[in-house]
Each structure stands twice: as C-alpha cells, then as structure tokens.
C-alpha positions in Angstrom: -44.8 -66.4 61.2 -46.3 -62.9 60.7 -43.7 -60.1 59.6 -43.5 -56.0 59.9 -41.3 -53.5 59.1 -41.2 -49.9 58.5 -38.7 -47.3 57.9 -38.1 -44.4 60.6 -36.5 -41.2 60.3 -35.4 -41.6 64.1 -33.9 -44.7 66.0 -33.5 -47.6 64.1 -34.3 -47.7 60.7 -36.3 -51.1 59.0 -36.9 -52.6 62.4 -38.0 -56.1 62.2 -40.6 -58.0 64.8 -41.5 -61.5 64.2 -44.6 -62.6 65.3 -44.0 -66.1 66.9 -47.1 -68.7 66.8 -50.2 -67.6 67.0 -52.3 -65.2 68.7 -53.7 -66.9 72.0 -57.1 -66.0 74.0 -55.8 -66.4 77.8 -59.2 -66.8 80.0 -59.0 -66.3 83.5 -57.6 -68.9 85.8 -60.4 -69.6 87.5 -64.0 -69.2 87.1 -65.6 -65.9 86.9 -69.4 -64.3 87.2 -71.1 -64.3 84.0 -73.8 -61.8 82.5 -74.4 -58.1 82.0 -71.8 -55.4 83.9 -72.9 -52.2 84.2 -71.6 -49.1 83.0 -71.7 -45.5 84.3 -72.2 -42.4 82.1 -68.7 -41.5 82.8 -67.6 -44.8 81.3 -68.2 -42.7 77.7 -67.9 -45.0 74.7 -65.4 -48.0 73.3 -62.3 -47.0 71.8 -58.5 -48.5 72.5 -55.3 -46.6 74.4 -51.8 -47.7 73.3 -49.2 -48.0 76.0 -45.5 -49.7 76.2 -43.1 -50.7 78.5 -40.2 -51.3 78.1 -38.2 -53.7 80.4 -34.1 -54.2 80.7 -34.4 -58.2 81.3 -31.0 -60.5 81.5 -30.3 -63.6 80.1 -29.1 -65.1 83.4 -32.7 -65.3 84.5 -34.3 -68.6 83.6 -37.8 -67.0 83.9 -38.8 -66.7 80.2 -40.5 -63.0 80.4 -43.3 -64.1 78.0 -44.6 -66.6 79.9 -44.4 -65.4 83.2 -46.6 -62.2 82.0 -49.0 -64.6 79.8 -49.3 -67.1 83.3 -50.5 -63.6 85.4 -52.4 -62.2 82.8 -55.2 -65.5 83.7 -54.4 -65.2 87.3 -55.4 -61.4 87.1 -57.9 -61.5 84.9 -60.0 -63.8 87.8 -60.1 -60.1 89.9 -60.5 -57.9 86.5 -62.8 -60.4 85.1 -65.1 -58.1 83.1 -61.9 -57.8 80.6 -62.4 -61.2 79.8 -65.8 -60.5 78.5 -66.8 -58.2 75.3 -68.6 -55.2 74.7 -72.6 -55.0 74.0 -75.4 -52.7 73.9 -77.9 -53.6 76.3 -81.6 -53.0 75.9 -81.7 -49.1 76.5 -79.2 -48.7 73.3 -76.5 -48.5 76.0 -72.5 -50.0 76.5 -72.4 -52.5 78.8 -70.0 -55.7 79.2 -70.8 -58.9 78.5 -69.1 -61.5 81.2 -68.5 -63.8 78.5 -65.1 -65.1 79.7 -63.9 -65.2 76.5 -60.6 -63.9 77.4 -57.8 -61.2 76.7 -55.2 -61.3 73.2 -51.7 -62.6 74.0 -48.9 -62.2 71.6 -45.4 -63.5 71.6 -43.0 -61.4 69.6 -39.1 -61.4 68.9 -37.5 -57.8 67.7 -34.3 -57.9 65.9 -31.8 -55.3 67.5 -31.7 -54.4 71.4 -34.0 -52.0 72.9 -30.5 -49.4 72.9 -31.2 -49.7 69.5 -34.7 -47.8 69.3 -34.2 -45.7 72.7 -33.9 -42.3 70.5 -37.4 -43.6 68.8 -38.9 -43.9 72.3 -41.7 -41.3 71.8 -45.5 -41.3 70.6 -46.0 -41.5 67.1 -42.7 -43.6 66.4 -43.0 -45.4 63.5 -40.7 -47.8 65.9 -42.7 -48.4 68.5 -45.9 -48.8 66.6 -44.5 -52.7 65.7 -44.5 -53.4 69.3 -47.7 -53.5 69.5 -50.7 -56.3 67.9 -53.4 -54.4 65.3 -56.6 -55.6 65.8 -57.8 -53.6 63.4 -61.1 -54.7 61.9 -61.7 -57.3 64.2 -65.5 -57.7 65.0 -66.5 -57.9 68.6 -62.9 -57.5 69.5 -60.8 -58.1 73.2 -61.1 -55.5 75.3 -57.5 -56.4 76.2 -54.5 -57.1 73.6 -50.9 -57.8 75.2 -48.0 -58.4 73.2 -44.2 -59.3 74.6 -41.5 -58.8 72.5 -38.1 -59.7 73.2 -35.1 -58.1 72.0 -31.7 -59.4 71.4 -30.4 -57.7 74.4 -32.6 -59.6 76.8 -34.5 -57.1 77.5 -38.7 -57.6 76.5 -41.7 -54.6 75.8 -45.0 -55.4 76.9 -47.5 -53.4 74.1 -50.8 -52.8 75.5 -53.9 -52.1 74.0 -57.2 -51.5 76.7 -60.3 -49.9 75.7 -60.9 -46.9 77.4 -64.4 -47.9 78.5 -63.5 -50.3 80.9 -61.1 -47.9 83.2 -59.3 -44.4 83.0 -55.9 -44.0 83.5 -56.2 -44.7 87.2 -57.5 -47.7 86.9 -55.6 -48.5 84.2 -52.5 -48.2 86.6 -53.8 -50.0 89.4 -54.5 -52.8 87.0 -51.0 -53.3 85.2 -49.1 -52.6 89.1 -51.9 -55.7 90.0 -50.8 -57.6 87.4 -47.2 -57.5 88.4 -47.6 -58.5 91.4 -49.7 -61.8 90.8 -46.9 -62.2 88.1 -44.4 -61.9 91.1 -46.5 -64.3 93.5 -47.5 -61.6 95.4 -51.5 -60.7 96.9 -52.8 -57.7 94.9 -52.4 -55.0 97.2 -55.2 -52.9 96.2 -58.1 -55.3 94.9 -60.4 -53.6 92.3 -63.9 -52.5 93.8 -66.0 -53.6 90.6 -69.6 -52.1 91.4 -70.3 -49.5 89.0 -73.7 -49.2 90.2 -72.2 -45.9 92.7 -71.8 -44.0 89.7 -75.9 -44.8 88.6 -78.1 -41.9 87.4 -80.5 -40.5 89.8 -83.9 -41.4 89.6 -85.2 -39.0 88.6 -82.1 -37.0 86.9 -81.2 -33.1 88.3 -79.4 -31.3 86.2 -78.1 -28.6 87.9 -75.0 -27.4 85.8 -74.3 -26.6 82.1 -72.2 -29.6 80.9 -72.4 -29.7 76.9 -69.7 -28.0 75.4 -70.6 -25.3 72.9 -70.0 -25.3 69.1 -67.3 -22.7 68.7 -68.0 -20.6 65.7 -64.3 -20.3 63.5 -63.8 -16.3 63.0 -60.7 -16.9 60.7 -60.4 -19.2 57.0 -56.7 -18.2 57.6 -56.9 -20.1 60.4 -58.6 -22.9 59.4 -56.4 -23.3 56.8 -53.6 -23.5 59.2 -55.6 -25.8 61.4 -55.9 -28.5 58.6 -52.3 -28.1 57.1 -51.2 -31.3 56.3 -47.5 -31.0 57.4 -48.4 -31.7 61.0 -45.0 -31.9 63.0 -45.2 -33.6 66.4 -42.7 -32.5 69.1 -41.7 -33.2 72.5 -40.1 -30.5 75.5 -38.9 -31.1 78.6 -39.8 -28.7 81.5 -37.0 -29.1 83.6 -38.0 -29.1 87.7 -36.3 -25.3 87.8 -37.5 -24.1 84.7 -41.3 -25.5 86.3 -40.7 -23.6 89.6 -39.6 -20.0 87.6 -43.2 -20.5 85.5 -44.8 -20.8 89.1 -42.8 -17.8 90.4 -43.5 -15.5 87.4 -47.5 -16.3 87.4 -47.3 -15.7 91.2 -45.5 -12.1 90.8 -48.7 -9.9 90.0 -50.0 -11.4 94.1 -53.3 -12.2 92.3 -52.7 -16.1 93.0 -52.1 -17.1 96.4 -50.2 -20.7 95.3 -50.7 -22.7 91.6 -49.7 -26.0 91.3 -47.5 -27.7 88.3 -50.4 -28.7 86.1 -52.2 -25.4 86.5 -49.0 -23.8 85.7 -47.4 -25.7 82.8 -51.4 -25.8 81.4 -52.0 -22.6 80.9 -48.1 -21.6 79.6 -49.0 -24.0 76.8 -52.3 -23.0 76.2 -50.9 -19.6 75.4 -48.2 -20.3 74.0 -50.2 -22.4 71.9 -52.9 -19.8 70.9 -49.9 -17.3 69.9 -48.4 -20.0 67.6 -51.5 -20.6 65.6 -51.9 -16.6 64.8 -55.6 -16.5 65.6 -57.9 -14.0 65.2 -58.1 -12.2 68.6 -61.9 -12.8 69.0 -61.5 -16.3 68.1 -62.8 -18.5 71.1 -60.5 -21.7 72.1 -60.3 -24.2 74.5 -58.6 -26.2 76.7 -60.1 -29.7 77.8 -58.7 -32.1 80.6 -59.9 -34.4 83.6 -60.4 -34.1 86.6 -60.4 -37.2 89.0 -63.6 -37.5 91.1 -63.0 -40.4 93.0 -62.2 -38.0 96.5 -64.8 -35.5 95.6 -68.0 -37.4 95.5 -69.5 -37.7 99.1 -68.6 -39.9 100.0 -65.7 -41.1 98.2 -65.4 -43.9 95.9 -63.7 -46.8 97.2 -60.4 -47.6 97.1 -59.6 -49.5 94.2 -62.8 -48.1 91.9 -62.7 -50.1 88.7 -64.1 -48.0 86.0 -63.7 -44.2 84.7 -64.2 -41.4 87.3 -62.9 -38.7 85.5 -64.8 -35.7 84.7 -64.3 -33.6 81.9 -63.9 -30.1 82.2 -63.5 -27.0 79.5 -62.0 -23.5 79.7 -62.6 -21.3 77.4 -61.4 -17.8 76.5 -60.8 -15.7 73.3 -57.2 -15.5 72.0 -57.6 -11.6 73.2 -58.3 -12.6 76.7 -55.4 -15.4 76.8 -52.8 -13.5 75.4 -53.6 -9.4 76.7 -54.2 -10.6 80.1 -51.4 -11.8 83.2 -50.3 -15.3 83.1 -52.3 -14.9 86.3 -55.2 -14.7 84.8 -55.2 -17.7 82.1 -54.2 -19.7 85.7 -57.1 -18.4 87.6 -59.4 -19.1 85.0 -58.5 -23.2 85.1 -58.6 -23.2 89.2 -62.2 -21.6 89.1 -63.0 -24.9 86.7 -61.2 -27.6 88.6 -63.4 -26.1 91.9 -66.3 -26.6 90.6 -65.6 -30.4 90.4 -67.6 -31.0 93.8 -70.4 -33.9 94.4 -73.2 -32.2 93.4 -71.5 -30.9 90.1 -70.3 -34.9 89.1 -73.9 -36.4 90.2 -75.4 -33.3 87.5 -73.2 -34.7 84.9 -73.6 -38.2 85.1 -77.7 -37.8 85.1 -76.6 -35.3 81.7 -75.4 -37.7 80.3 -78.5 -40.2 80.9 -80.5 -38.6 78.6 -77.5 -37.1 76.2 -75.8 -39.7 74.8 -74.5 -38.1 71.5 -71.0 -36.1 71.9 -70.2 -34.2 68.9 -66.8 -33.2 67.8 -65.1 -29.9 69.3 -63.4 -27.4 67.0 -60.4 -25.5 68.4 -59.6 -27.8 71.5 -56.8 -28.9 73.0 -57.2 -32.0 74.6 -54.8 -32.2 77.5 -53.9 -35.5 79.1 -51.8 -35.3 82.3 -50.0 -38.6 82.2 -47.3 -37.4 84.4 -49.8 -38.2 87.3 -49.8 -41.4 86.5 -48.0 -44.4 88.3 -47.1 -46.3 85.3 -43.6 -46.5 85.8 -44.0 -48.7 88.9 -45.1 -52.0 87.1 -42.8 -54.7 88.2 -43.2 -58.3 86.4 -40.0 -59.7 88.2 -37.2 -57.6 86.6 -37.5 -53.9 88.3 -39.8 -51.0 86.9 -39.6 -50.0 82.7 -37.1 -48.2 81.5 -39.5 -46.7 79.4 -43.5 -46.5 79.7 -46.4 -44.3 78.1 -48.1 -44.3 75.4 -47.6 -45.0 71.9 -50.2 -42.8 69.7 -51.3 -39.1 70.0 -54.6 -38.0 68.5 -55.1 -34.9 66.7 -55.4 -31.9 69.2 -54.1 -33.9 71.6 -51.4 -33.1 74.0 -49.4 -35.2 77.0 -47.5 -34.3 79.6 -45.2 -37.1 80.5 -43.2 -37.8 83.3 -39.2 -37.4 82.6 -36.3 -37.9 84.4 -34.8 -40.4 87.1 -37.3 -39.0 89.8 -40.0 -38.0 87.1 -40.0 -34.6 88.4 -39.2 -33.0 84.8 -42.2 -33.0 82.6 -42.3 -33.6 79.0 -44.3 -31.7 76.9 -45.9 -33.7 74.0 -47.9 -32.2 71.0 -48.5 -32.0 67.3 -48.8 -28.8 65.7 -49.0 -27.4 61.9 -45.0 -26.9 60.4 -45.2 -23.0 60.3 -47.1 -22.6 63.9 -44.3 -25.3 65.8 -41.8 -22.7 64.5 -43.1 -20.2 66.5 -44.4 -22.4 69.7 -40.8 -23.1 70.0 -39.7 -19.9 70.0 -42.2 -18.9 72.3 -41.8 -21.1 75.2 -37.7 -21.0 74.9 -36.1 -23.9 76.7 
C-alpha cells in the first residue's frame, strides 16, 4: 500500500489516504477503432485539469461505489474511445491521438475521516483535496485519463479526475462524466459524443482575416513587477450572492449606455477593476483579461450536438489601468460585449487557419485568465447515489481566476483567485461583500 499525508492550515489536519492495490489500466469494454485521431487547432496542446466530486454514499447500499464507477469507466470508454489511446505527434510536428486502446488509470483509495471532516478544505488549492487525487507526475507517454475513488469512513466516496485538456474543454468534459453516469446507472447515454474533428479542419488554403496573436505587453512599472512576483501569494475565494449580482447589473446599467449585461459580463469586468486597483499599477500600464467563448452555436452551421473536442475560442480585452479605472463601470462592460461579438463564423474559421501556420504560443504578462466554471453542468453527474455535494476543480494556476457555482440552486457565484498578500488586502476592500 502507497501512503500520503500532509498538514493543512484548514479542514482536517494530517489527512491520511491509503492507496489500496495497484493502479489498474481499464480498456474499453468492447472493441474500439484503432489509428490516428485528428486534432483541431483549437484542440491547443497536452496538459491535465484536476476536478473532484464529492459523493454522500450510505452503507446500506450493497453497490460498492468503486467498482460500479471502474465497471462504467470500460463501458464509456467504448463511445469516448480516443481516451483509451495516448498522445503523439503526427508527421507535420502536430498533436494527434493514437487509438491505441491502451486504456484509462483507475485507483482505489480509502481516506481516514468522513468527508464532514474536510468540507471547510473544500476549495482549490487545498492541501486536503490534493490527496484525492493520483500524481502521474513523470510518467512518459502518460493516460489521457486518471480516476481515483476514495472512500471515506462516512460512506461517502470522491471521484478525483485528471483529463488532459486536449482531448475536450469543459463542455465536453461535462457531457462526458454526466455520460459516464449514466452507463454506470444502466442507462443509454443521452447525448452520444459526435467524434469527427475533421469540422474544425483548416481551410485549404488558410484566410486570415482577423488579428488573433496576443501582443507582448510592455511592464511600465518595476514596482509593479515586484508586486507581481511577491512570493506570499494568498488565494481567496467570494461569494457573489444572487442580490448582490443583480445590484452590480443595476449600477453598470445606471449611466443608460448598456441596454442589458449579463452575469459574466457583469461580475468580469467588477473584478477586472477591482483587480487592476488592488495591484497599484501605473495608470498607462496595459492589462488584460482573457476568457472563452463557446463556438459550437456560432459556426454556420453549428457543431453537432455532442461535439467531442475543444470549441472554445479565446478572446482578449485589453485596456490601460487609466481607462479601467477613470471610466463608467459601463464602459469596462461595453468593452468585453464588443469582444464576445466578434466571435461569429468567419472570425473562428480565421483563427483556426492562424493557428495552422502558428503553432508557438508564448507566455502573457499581466493577464488574467478567467475561467467561467459556473456555466458548467458538473454538478449533475449521478453514478447511482444523487449529484456531488461538492464538484470543481482542485488546482488554480498563476493568473488564474474561477468563478464557481455556489449555493443550493447555484445561482450565487464564487469568486476564486490568488493575489500578492498586500494587493488581496485591498481587493477585499474594494469589492466589499
């Protein structure tokens, strides 16, 4: 048996999982297509997302939770099938997937307290959670798939996932889990994946019609940077109640530039401020914010229901902290609906044939990347014993910041990001709930 343990400042402290066995490859249940699957420019590059969920099972159920989820993982995998395989570069230097079958990492774990136990801990970036799930970490030619069930002395289990990012976004990631469930349950999947990338193929010959590299921005401040790479980095969370959401929306709407502005547009641009005031920049210092924007109902015609892969396009606003912070809330809004409009078929087909011939993307100074996970329909898995009581994920990256659904009817939204010691002082003062 394989032991860790760490100490946590939050939840409980010196939680114990025991790894039980070892580590098993689960194929899929049936045969599958071999060979090389294609991947689309927007598929990007390999690297792994960290979710959990969290489960409150009983004992009075004489389904063992471990290998109910193990016995669907093969079943599912015969519909997902390029997850069984591994990743390769094809002869143009590119990703693609190798159909190898060679199958998806299953883990059987057993935790030592009940998940009431670690419920305050139940944020990214707990030390806590972090056990739940299996490192791979220097593995060659790893699984683009890792699992790992842990039970917990209530009865209760947490299934820690780790999928690389270039075999689905977080749409597809959701459809895939919810699938999963229900083949776990006995149940059809009631959306099938649509596994043809070839939709998203460069044209022949590429048209580039729009600007899509993102520009070095040039650091006006050593102050600033200084800040920037201050090791004391504090990660927070803040929930935007539903009213507290609707005032934000009322206040950017006073001014009548706006003529509506929607939650994410709202709660985007309050943070991107607030942010930009925290860190004390210099007021011609040029920042960003970077998020996606689903493409699947704006290409012409759509994407099929059930697209397996990444359709996500990223998009960039940019301003100085001048402009953010001297002009109307209004304005800071306006700015991010001009972007997400101009995510239209002609403006995702210039992109993808970009990215044909531009395969390098560099690092971005003074982003914020934003991922919207409160869109995301992770909360209706079901394996057999109702929806988690806890799902999302369980690192955040540098820059990085979540929104996260919260609450009973997920209508809250909680506001996830790491920022230096002396500039989350002020961010919390600043935004005031």
């Amino acid at each position: 048996m394989e032991e860790t343990s760490n100490s946590t400042t939050s939840g409980i402290a010196n939680l114990s999982v025991m790894i039980e066995g070892e580590p098993t490859l689960i194929f899929p249940a049936e045969k599958t297509p071999e060979g090389e699957y294609f991947l689309s420019n927007l598929d990007y590059g390999p690297f792994m997302i960290h979710t959990i969920y969290c489960f409150r099972k009983t004992f009075d159920s004489e389904l063992d939770a471990a290998t109910a989820i193990r016995e669907g993982l093969a079943k599912v995998l015969v519909y997902y099938y390029p997850l069984a395989g591994r990743i390769a570069m094809n002869e143009k230097n590119r990703f693609m997937i190798n159909c190898t079958g060679e199958g998806a990492l299953f883990v059987e774990a057993k935790a030592d307290c009940t998940l009431g136990d670690i419920n305050v801990s139940m944020k990214p970036d707990s030390a806590s959670l972090g056990k739940l799930l299996y490192d791979i970490n220097g593995v060659q030619n790893p699984p683009l798939l890792v699992a790992q069930v842990t039970k917990f002395t209530c009865g209760g289990f947490c299934l820690g996932l780790s999928m690389d990012h270039i075999i689905f976004d977080g749409i597809g990631a959701t459809e895939f889990v919810n699938s999963w469930g229900e083949v776990t349950r006995g149940l059809l999947i009631s959306n099938p994946p649509f596994l043809d990338r070839a939709l998203l193929k460069a044209r022949v010959p590429p048209m580039v019609k729009f600007a899509h590299a993102f520009e070095q921005i040039i650091d006006m401040s050593s102050d600033t940077v200084a800040l920037l790479e201050e090791k004391t980095l504090v990660n927070k969370s803040f929930v935007f109640r539903l009213e507290k959401l609707e005032q934000l929306k009322k206040e950017a709407m006073e001014d009548e530039v706006l003529k509506k502005c929607t939650t994410f547009e709202t709660l985007t641009a309050f943070m991107w401020r607030a942010q930009t005031k925290a860190l004390r920049l210099h007021p011609d210092q040029q920042v960003r914010v970077v998020f996606t924007v689903d493409a699947r109902s704006k290409l012409d015609p759509p994407l099929p229901k059930g697209y397996f892969g990444n359709a996500a396009v990223l998009i960039s606003c940019q301003s100085s902290a001048r402009e953010i912070l001297d002009n109307p809330f209004s304005t800071t809004i306006q700015k991010i609906q001009e972007k997400i409009k101009m995510v239209t078929n002609d403006y995702i087909r210039s992109g993808i044939d970009f990215f044909e011939e531009q395969h390098e993307r560099k690092p971005l100074t003074y982003t914020i990347f934003l991922n919207a996970w409160s869109r995301l329909a992770f909360h209706s898995v079901d394996f057999g014993w109702g929806g988690p009581m806890y799902s999302g994920p369980l690192h955040v990256a540098k820059n990085v910041v979540l929104f996260l659904p919260h609450g009973k009817e997920r209508r809250d939204i909680n506001l996830f990001l790491g920022l230096p010691a002396s500039a989350m002082k002020l961010f919390e003062e600043i935004i005031d709930i």
